[in-house]
C-alpha positions as CSV (number, residue, x, y, z in Angstrom):
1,X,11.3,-24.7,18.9
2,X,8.9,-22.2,19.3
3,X,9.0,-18.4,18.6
4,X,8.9,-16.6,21.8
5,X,10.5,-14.6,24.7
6,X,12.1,-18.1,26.5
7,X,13.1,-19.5,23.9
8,X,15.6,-16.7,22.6
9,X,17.0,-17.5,25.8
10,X,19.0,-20.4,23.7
11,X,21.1,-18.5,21.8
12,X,23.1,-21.4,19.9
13,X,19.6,-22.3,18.4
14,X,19.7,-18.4,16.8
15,X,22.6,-18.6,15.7
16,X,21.6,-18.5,11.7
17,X,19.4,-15.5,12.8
18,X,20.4,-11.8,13.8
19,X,19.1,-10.9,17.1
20,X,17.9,-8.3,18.7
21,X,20.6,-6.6,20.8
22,X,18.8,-4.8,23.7
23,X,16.9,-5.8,26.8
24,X,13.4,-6.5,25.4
25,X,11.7,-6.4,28.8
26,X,13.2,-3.0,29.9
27,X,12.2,-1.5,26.3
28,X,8.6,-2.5,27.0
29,X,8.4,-1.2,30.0
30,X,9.8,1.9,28.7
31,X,7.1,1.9,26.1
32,X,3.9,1.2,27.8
33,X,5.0,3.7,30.4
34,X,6.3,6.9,27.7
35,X,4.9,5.7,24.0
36,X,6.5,7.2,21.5
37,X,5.1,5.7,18.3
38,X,1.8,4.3,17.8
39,X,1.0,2.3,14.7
40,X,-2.4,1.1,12.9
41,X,-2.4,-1.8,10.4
42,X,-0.8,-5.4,11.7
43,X,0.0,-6.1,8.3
44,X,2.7,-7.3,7.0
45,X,4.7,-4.4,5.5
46,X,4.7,-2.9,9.7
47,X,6.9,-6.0,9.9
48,X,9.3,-5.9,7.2
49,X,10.0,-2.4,7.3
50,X,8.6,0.1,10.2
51,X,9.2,-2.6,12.9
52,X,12.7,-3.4,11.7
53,X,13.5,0.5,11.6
54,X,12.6,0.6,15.1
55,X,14.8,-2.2,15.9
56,X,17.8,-0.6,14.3
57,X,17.3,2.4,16.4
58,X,17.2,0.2,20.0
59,X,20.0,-1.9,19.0
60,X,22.2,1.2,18.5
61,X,20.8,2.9,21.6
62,X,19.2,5.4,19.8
63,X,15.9,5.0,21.4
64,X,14.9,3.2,24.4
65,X,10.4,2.8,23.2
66,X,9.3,0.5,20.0
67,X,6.0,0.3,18.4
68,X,2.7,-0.2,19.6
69,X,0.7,-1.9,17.2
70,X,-2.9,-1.8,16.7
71,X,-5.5,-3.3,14.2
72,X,-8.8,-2.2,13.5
73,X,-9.5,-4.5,10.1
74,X,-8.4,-7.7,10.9
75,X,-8.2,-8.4,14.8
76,X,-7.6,-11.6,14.1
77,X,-3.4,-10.8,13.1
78,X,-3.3,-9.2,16.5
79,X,-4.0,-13.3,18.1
80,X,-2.3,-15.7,15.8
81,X,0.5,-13.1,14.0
82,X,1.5,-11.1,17.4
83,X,0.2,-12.3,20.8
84,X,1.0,-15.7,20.0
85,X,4.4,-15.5,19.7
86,X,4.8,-12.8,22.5
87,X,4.9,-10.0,19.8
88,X,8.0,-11.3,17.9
89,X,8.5,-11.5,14.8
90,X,10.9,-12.7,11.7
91,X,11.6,-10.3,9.0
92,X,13.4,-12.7,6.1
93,X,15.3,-10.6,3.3
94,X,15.4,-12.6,-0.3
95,X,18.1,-11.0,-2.0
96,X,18.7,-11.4,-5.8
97,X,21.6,-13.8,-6.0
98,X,19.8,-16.2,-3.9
99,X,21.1,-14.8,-0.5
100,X,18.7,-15.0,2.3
101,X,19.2,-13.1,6.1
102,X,16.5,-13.8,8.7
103,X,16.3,-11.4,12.1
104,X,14.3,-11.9,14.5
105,X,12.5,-8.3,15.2
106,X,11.2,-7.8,18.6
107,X,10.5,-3.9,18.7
108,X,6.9,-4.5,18.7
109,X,6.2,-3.8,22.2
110,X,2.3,-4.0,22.6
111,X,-0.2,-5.1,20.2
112,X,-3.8,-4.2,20.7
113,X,-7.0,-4.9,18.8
114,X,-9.3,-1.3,19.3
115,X,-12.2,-3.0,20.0
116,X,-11.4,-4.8,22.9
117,X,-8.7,-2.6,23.9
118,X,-9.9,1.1,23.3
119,X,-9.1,2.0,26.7
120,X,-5.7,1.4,26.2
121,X,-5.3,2.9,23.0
122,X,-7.0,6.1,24.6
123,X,-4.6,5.8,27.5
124,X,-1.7,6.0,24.8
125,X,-3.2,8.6,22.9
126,X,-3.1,10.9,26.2
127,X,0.5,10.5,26.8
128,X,2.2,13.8,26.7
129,X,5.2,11.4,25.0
130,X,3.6,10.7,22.1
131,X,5.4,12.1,19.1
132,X,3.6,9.9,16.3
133,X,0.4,7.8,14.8
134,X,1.3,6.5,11.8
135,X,-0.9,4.2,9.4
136,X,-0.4,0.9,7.2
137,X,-4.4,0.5,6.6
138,X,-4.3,0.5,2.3
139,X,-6.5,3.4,0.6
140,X,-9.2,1.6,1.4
141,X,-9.5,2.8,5.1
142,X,-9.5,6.4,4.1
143,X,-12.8,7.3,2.2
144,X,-16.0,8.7,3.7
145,X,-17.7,7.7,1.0
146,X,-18.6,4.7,-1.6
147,X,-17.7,5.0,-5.4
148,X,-21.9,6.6,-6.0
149,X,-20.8,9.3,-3.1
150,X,-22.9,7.9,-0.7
151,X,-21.4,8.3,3.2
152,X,-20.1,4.6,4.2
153,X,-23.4,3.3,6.8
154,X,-20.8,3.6,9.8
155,X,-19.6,7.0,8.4
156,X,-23.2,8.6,8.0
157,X,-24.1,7.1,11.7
158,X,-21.1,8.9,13.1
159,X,-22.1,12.1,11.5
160,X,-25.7,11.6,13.7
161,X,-24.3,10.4,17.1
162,X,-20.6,12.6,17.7
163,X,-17.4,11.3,18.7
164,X,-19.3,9.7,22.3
165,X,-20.3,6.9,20.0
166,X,-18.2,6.6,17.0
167,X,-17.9,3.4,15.2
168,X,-15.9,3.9,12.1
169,X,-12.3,3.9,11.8
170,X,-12.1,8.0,11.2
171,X,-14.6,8.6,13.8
172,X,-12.9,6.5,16.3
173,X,-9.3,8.2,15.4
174,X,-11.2,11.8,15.5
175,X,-12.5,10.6,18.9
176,X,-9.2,9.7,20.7
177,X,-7.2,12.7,19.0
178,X,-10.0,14.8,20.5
179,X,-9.3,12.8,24.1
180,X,-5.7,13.7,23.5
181,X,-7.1,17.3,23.9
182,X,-8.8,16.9,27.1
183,X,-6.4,14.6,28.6
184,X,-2.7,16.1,27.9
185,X,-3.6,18.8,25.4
186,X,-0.2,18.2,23.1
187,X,-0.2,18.2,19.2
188,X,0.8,15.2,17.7
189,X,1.4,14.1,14.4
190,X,-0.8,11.6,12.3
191,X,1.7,10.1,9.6
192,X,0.1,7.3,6.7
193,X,2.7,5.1,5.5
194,X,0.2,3.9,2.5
195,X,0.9,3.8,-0.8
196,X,-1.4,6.7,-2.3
197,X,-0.9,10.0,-3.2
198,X,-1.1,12.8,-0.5
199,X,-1.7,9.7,1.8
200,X,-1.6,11.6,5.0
201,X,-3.6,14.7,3.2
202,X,-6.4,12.3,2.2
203,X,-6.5,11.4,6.3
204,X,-6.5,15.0,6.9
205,X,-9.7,15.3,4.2
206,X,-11.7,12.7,5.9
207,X,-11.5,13.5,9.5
208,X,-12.2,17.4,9.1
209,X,-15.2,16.5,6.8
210,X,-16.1,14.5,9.7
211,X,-15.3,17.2,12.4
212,X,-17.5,20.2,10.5
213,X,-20.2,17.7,10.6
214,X,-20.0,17.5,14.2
215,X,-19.1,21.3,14.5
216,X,-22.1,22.2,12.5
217,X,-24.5,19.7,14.5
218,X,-23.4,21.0,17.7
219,X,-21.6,17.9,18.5
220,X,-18.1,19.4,19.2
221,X,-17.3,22.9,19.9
222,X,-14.9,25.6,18.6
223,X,-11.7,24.4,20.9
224,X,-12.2,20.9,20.0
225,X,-12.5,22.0,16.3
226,X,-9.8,24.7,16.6
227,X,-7.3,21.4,17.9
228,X,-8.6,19.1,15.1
229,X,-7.4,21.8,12.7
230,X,-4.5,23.3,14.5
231,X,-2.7,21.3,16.7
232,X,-2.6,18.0,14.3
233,X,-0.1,18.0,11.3
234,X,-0.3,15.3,8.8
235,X,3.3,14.6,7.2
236,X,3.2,13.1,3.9
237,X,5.4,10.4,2.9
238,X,6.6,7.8,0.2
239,X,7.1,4.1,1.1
240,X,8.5,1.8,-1.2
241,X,9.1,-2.0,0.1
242,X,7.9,-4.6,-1.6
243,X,6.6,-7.5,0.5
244,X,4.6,-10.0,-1.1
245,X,1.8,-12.6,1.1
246,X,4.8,-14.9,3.2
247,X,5.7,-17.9,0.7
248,X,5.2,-20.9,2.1
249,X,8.8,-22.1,0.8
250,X,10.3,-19.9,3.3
251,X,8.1,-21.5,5.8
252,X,9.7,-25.0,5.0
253,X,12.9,-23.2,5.2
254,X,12.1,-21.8,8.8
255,X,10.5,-25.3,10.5
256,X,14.1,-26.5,8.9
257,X,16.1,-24.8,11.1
258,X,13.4,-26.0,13.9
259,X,10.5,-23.4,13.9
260,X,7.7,-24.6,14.8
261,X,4.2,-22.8,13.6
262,X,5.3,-21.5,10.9
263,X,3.0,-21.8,8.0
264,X,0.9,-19.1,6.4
265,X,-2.4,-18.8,6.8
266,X,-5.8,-17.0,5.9
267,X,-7.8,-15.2,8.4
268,X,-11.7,-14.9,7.8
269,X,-11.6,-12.0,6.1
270,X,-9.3,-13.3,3.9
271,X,-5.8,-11.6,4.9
272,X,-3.0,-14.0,4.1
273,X,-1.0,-14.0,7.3
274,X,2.6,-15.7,8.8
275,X,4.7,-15.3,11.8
276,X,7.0,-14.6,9.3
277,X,7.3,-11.5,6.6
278,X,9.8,-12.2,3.3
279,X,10.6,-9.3,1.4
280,X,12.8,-7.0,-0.8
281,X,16.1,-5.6,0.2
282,X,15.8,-2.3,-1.6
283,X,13.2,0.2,0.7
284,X,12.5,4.0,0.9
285,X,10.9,6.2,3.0
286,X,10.9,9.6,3.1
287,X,8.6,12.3,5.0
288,X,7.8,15.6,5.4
289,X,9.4,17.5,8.0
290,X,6.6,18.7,10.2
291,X,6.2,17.1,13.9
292,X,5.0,19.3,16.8
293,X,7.2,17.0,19.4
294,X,9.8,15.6,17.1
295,X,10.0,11.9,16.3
296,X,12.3,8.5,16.3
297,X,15.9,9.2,15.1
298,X,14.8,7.7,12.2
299,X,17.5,9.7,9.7
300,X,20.1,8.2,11.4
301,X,19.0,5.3,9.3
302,X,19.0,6.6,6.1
303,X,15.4,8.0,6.2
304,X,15.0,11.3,4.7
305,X,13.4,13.9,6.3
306,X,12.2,16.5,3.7
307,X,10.3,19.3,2.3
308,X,6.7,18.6,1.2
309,X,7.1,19.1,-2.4
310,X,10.3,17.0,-2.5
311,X,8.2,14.0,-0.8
312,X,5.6,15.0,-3.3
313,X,7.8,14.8,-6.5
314,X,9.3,11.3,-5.1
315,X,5.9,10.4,-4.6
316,X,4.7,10.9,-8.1
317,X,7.9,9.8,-9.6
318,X,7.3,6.3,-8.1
319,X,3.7,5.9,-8.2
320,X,3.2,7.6,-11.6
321,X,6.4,6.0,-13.6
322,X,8.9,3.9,-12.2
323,X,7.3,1.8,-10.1
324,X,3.1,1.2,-9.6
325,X,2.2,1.6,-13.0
326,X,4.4,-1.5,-14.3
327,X,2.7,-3.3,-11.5
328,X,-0.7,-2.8,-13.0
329,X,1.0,-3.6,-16.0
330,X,2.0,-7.3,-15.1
331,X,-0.5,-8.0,-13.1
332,X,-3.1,-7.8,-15.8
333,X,-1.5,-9.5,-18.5
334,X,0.1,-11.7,-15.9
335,X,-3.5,-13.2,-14.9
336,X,-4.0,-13.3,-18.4
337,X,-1.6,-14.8,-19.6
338,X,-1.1,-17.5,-16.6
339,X,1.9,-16.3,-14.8
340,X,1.6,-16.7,-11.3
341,X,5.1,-15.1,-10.0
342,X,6.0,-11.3,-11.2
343,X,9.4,-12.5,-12.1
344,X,8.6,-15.1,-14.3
345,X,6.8,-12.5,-16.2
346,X,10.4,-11.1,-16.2
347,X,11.4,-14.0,-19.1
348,X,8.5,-12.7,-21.5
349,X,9.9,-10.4,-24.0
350,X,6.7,-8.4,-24.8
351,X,6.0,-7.6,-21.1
352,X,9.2,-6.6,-20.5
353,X,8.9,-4.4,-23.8
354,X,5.8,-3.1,-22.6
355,X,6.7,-1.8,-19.0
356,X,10.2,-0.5,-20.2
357,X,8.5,1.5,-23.5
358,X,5.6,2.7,-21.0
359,X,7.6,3.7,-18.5
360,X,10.8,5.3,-20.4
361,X,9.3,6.8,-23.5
362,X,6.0,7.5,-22.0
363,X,5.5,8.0,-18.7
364,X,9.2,9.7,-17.9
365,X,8.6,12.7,-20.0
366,X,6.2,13.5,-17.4
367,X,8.2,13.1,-14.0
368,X,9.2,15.7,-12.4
369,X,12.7,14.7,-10.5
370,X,12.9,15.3,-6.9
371,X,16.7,15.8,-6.9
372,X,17.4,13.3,-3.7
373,X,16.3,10.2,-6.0
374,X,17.1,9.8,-9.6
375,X,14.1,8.9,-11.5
376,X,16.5,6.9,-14.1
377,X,18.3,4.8,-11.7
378,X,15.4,3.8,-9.5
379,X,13.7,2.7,-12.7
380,X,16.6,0.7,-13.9
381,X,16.6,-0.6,-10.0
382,X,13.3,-2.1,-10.4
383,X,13.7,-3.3,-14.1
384,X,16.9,-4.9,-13.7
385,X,16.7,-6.2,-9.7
386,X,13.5,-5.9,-8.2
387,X,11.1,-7.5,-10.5
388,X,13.4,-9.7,-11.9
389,X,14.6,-11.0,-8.1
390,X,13.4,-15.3,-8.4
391,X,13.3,-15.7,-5.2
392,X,10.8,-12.6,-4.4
393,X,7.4,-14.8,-4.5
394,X,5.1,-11.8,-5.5
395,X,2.0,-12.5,-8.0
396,X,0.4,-10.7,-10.2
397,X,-2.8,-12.1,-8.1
398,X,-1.9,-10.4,-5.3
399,X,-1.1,-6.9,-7.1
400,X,-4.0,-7.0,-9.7
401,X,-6.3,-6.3,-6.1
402,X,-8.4,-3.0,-6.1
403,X,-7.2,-2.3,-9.1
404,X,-9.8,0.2,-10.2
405,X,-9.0,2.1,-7.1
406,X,-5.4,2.7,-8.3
407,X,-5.7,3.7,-11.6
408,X,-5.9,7.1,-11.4
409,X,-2.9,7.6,-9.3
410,X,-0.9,5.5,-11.6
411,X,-1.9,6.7,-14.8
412,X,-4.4,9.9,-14.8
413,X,-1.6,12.5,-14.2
414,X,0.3,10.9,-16.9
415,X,-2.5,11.5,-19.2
416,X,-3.1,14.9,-17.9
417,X,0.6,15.8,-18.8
418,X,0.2,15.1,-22.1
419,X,-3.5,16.6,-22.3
420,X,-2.1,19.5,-21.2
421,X,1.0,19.8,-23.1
422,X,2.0,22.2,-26.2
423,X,4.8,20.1,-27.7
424,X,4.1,18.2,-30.6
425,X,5.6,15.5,-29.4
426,X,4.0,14.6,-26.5
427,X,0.5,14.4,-28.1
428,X,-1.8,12.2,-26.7
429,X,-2.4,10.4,-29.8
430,X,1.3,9.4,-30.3
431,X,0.8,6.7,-26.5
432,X,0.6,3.7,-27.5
433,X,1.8,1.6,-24.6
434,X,-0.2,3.4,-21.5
435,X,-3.5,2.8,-23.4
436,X,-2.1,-1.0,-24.1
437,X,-2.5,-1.4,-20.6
438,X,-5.7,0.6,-19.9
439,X,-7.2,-2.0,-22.5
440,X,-5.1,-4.8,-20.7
441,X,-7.2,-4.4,-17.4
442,X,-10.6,-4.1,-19.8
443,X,-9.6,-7.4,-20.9
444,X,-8.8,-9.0,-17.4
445,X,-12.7,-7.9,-16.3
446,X,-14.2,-10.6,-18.2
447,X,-12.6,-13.3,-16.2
448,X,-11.1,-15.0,-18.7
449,X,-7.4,-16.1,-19.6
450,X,-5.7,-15.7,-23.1
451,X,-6.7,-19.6,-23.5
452,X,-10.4,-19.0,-22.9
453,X,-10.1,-20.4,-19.7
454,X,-12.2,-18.8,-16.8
455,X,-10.3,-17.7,-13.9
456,X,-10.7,-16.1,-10.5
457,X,-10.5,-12.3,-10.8
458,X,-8.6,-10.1,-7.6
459,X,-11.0,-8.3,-4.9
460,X,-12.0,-5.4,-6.1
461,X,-15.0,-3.2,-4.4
462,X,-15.7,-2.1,-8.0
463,X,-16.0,-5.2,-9.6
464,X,-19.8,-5.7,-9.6
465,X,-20.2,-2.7,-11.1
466,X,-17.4,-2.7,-13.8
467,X,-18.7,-6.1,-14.9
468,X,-22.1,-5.1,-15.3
469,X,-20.9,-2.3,-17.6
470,X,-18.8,-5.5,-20.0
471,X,-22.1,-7.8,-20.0
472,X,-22.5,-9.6,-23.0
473,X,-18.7,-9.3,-24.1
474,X,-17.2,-12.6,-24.6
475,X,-13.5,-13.6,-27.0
476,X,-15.0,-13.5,-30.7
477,X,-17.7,-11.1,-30.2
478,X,-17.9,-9.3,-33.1
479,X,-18.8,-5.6,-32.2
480,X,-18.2,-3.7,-28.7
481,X,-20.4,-0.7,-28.5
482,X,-19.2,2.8,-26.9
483,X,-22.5,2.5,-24.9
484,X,-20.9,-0.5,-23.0
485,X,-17.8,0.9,-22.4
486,X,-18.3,5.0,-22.3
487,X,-19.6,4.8,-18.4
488,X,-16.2,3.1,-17.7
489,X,-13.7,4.9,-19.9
490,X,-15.4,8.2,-19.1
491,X,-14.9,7.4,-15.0
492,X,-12.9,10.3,-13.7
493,X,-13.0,8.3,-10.5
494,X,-11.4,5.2,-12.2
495,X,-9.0,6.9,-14.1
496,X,-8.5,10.5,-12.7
497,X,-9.4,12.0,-16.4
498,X,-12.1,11.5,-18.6
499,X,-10.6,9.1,-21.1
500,X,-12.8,10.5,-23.7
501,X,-12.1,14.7,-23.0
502,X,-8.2,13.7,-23.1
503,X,-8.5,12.1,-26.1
504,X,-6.9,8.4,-25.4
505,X,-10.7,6.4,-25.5
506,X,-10.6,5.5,-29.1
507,X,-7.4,4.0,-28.5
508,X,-8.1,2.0,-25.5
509,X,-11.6,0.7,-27.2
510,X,-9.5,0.0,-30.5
511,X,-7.0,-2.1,-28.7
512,X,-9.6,-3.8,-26.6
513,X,-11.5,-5.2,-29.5
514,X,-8.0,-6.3,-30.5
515,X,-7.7,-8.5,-27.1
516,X,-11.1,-10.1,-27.5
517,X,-10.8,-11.3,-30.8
518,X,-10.7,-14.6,-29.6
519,X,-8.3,-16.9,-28.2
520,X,-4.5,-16.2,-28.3
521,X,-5.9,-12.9,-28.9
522,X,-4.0,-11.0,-25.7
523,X,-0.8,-12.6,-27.1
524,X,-0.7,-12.1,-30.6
525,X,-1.7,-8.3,-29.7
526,X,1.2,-7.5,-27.1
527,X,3.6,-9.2,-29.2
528,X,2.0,-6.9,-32.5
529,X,2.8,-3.6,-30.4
530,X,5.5,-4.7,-27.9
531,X,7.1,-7.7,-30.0
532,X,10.0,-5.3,-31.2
């Protein structure tokens, strides 16, 4: 059985599955003719959670449009994950007791690489209908600039040739918002779904940057700049759905009730793909109230709808203590220590120690709460079900990627909190588990597992560079200089504060030298300050 349009037309074979409950042709029709809601990033997370939102809404009849996808990354999603099975999709929730639901999601209506379709996307970007863009494209996609501040080569060629010729993600999304103007002249609102702080801000950042350049070169004038500015909000939000690379187990499970084509894949530029998504039940989303032309009933669904400093707060509550900074956590000493599933990490006493100290007696001091989430409970949440859930198949592989680009979210306002605080006892001296970690991920650059076994470190764009810094540091060495490590530990771009000025360096160094003292080393030291 294959996954497509005729063959839903069997509906004993679907029976294990919930189905979409609206005419699928009519709804794309609807949407190629009044879009509603455009997306960028095929990944997997528009899937699992945007794609089944919009789903909910057309099988209540709350909406008659879905989604239009579009990738600019990995075109390659948009042929083997979408087209080929006429834009469907299964979104498979592993619960924690073992329970598992499968739907079959069909709200994607169109899906488009921007390449070889840039018309289209243009003609959707003119539609007067058009109430949202929103992004799944990682932090990655949001920059102007490399690491040294240097402009990205496609970035500093956009600044030279104007929106007629752009060839970099921003410029091409300044360029059609700027058709928008000359076509049907509405706002719109640009919305990223990504896990960063200020997400949508930091899209706002890079294409004004972008648009002065052209202003001040003469390559846009004072209307189109005034629109660019005026006419375009940029709600921030907070997204929390875990959904790991599709497990191939849940493949076998699929081609058992008689899927065919089923098994995950890598594309050449090394996304790990399925026509499948498995993922968490527990998901949030909430966004800032501010669209020119309205959007999907999403709160009819449980979505909250919300002032900017309450998406804020949950933001930083999530990505700064309850959540993202335990990641970094486990996927660190995970590699390390040879796990190669988050919730088998959940058996090991110290790591569970460490996460729970960090992120109760350290990091929580520091929340602020945003009153429509309780910091507490959504910690206990993802202590006690989320990580824990066996039948989630996330790794600590998977997480431990880019790391260096997410440490100063996760941990740099923490350390600012206490940097900047008068109570005794939130000195920054008295940390001991947040620096534990910072001196985890020192540990995990050398390549090399708590055996003394070499193994293959996460992407990272940083890597290069962070390695060169640790050259010469192997398990027994006796002495690590502050020459080696100050241009790391001082990195305001790695860790949002100087690690040094805060006053949390010696620490990190200290318990680094710890970790390398030779093998069994990263063990005998977690269990020293976590083995309570």
């Amino acid at each position: 059985m294959k996954l497509n349009l005729e063959s839903l037309q069997n509906t004993l074979a679907w029976e294990n599955y919930r189905m979409p409950r609206y005419d699928i042709s009519a709804m794309r029709t609807h949407t190629k003719a009044a879009p509603t809601w455009l997306h960028f990033g095929a990944g997997n997370i528009l899937r699992a959670f945007p794609a089944v939102l919009a789903q909910r809404m057309l099988n209540a009849g709350l909406t008659d449009t879905g989604i239009i996808c579009c990738e600019s990354f990995d075109e390659e999603l948009i042929d083997r994950c979408y087209q080929a099975y006429d834009n469907l999709s299964i979104a498979v929730t592993l619960y924690s007791d073992g329970r598992i639901k499968k739907e079959v999601v069909a709200s994607i209506a169109e899906s488009l690489a921007l390449s070889t379709d840039y018309a289209r996307v243009s003609e959707i970007f003119a539609a007067p209908t058009l109430q949202m863009v929103s992004f799944t494209i990682t932090e990655k996609a949001y920059p102007l600039r490399d690491n040294a501040k240097n402009l990205y080569p496609d970035v500093e060629a956009d600044m030279q040739n104007g929106p007629a010729k752009a060839c970099s993600f921003i410029g091409h999304l300044v360029a059609l918002c700027l058709y928008r103007l000359h076509t049907c002249g509405q706002p719109i609102a640009l919305v990223s779904m990504d896990n960063c702080k200020n997400n949508s801000k930091r899209l706002r950042w890079s294409m004004m940057e972008l648009a002065y350049a052209w202003k001040s070169a003469g390559l846009i004038d004072e209307e189109e700049l005034a629109y660019l500015s005026e006419q375009i909000t940029f709600p921030i939000t907070m997204i929390d759905k875990i959904t790991p690379h599709p497990d191939p187990e849940i493949a076998k499970q699929l081609k058992a009730d008689g899927l065919d084509g089923m098994m995950p894949f890598e594309t050449q530029k090394g996304t790990v793909a399925a026509p499948f998504v498995n993922t968490e039940k527990p998901q949030y989303l909430l966004l800032e109230d501010n669209f020119p032309l309205g959007h999907p009933p999403l709160e009819q669904l449980g979505i909250i709808f919300t002032r900017a400093d309450i998406v804020s707060k949950t933001a930083n509550m999530k990505g700064c203590t309850c959540l993202n900074p335990n990641d970094t956590a486990l996927a660190v000493y995970g590699c390390l220590l040879g796990y190669t599933k988050i919730h088998d990490e959940m058996k090991d006493q110290d790591l569970v120690n460490l996460i729970t100290h960090m992120s109760e007696l350290e990091a929580m001091p520091m929340v602020s709460d945003p009153g429509v989430i309780d910091p507490l409970e959504y910690l206990h949440e993802a202590l006690a079900v989320r990580y824990p859930n066996p039948f989630m198949p996330d790794t600590p592989q998977r997480i431990a990627t880019d790391t260096s680009q997410k440490l100063a979210i996760r941990f740099g306002q923490t350390l600012e909190g206490y940097y900047d605080s008068t109570l005794p006892k939130y000195r920054v001296c008295r940390l001991k588990y947040l620096p534990l970690v910072l001196a985890g991920w020192l540990r995990y650059l050398l390549g090399v597992d708590d055996n003394g076994e070499p193994f293959e470190l996460s992407p990272d764009p940083n890597l290069e560079m962070l390695q060169k810094h640790l050259a010469g540091i192997t398990l027994g060495v006796e002495k690590v200089t502050e020459a080696q490590l100050y241009p790391i530990l001082s990195s305001k771009a790695i860790f949002g504060v100087n690690l040094y000025e805060v006053g949390v360096a010696d620490k990190v160094t200290e318990y680094f030298r710890e970790l390398i003292a030779g093998k069994g080393a990263v063990r005998q030291t977690l269990h020293k300050y976590c083995g309570e």
